[in-house]
Backbone as JSON, one array per atom type, in Angstrom:
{
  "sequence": "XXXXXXXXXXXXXXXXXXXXXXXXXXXXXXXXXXXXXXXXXXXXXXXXXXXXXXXXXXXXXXXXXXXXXXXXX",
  "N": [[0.85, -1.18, 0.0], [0.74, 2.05, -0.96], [1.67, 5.1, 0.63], [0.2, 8.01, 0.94], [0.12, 12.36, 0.79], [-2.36, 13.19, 1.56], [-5.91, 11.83, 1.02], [-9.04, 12.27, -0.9], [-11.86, 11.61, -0.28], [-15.33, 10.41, -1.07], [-16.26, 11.8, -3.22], [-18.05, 13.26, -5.52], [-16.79, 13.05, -8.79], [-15.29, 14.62, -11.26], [-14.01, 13.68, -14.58], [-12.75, 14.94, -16.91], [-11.73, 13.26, -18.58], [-11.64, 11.54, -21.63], [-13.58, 10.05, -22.37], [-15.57, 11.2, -20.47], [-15.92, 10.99, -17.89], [-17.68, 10.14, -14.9], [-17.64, 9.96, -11.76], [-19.41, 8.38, -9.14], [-18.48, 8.01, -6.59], [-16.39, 8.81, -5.97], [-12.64, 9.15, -5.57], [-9.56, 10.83, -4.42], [-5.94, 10.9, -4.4], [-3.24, 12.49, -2.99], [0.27, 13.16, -3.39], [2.73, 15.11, -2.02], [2.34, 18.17, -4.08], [0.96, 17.02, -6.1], [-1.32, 15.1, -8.01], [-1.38, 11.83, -7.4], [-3.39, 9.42, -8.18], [-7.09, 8.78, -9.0], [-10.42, 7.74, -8.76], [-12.63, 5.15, -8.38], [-14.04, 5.45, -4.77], [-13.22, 2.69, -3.35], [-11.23, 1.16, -4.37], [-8.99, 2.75, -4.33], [-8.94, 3.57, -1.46], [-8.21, 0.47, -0.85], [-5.43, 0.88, -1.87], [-4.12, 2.77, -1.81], [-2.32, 4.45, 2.04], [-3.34, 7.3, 3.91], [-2.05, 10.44, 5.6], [-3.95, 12.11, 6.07], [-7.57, 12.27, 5.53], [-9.89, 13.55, 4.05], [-13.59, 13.79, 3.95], [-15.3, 14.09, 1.26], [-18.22, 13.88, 0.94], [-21.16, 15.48, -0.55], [-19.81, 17.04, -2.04], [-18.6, 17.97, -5.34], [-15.75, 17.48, -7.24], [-13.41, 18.19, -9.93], [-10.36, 17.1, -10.88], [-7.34, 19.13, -11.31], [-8.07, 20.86, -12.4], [-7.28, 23.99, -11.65], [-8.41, 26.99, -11.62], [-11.55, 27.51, -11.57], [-12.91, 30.16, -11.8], [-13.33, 32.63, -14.09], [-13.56, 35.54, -15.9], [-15.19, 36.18, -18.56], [-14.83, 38.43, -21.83]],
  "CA": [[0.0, 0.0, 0.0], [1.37, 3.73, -1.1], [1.41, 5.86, 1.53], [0.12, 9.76, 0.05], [-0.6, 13.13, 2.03], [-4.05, 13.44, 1.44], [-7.32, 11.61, 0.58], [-10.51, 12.78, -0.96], [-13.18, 10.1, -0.71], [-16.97, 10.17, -1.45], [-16.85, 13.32, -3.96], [-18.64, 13.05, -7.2], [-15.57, 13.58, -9.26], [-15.98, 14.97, -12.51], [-12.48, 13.36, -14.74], [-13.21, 15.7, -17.6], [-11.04, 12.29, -19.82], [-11.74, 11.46, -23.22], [-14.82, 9.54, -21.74], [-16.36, 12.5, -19.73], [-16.31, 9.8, -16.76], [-18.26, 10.89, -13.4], [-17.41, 9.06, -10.55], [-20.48, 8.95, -8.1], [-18.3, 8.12, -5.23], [-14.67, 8.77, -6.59], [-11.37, 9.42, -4.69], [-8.18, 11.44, -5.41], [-4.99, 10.24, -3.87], [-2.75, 13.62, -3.2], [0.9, 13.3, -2.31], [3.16, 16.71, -2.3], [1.21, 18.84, -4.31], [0.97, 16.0, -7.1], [-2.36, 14.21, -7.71], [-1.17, 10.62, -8.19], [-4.46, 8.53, -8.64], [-8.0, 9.33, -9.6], [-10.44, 6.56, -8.85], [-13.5, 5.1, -7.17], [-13.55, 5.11, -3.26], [-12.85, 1.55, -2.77], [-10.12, 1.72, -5.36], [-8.24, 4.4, -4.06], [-8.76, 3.48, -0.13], [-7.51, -0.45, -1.02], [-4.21, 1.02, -2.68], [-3.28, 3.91, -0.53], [-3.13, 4.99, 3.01], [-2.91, 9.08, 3.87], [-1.52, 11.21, 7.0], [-5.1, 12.8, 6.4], [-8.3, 11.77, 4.68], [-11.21, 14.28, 3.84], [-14.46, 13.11, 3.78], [-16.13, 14.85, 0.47], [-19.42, 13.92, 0.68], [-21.92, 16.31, -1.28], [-18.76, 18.02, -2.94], [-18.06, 18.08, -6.45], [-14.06, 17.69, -7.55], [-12.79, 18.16, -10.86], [-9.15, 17.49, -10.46], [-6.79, 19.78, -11.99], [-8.99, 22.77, -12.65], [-7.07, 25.34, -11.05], [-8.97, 27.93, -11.9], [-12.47, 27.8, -12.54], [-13.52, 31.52, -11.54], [-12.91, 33.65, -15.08], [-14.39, 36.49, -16.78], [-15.0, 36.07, -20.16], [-15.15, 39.77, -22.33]],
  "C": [[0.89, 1.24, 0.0], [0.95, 4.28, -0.27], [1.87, 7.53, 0.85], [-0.22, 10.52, 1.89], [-1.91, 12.9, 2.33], [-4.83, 12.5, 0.74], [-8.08, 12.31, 0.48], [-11.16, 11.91, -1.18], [-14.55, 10.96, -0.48], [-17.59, 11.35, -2.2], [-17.44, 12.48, -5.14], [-17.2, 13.69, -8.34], [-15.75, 13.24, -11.37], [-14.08, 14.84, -13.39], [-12.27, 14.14, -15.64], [-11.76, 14.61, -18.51], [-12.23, 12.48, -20.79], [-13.46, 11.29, -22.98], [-15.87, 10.82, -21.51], [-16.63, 11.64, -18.27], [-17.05, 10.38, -15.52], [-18.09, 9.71, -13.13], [-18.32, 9.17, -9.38], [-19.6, 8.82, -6.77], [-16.69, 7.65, -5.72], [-14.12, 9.22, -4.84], [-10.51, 9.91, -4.84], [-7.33, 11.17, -4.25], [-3.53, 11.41, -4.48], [-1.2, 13.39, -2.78], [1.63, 14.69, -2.56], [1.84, 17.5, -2.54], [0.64, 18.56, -6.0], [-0.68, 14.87, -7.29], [-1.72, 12.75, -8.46], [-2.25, 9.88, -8.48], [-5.97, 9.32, -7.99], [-9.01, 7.53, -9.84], [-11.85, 6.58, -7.95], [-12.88, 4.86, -5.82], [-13.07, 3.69, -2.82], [-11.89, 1.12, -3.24], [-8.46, 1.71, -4.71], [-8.02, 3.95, -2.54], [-8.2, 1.45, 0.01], [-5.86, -0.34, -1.61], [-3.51, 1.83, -1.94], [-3.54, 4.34, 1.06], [-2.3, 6.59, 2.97], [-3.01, 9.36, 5.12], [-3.05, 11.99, 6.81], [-6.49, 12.22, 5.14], [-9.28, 12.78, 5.2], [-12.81, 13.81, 3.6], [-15.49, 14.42, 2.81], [-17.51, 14.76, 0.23], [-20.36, 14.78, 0.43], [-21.05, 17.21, -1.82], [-18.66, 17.66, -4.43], [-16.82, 18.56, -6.85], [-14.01, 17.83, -9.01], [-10.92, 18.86, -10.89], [-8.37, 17.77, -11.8], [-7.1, 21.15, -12.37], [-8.31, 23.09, -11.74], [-7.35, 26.47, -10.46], [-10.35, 28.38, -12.14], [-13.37, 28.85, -12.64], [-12.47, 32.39, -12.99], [-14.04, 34.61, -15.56], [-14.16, 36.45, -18.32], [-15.37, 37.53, -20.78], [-16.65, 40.0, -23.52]]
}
């Protein structure tokens, strides 16, 4: 088992791949400030353990967005 900083379990995680995949009860698996895996919760919590785990329930993730507050002209 990989040991990361952070867990996010039970978000709805939006992968924005080729697919368009939604994950009703995804996971992201954080270490540094690196997302290494992207995955359902049972997944994700069989593969890694984390110095902290978040419990996202009724959140919506889309990892990597940065940014998603812009003004368009």
């Amino acid at each position: 088992m990989q040991s990361v900083d952070k867990l996010l379990i039970n978000a709805t995680v939006v992968t924005m791949d080729m697919d368009y995949t939604i994950l009703r009860q995804g996971a992201i698996a954080i270490h540094d400030t690196k997302i290494v895996a992207v995955g359902h919760v049972t997944a994700i919590q069989s593969n890694y353990t984390a110095v902290e785990t978040v419990d996202c329930i009724g959140r919506v993730i889309t990892p990597g967005l940065l940014n998603a507050h812009t003004h368009i002209p």
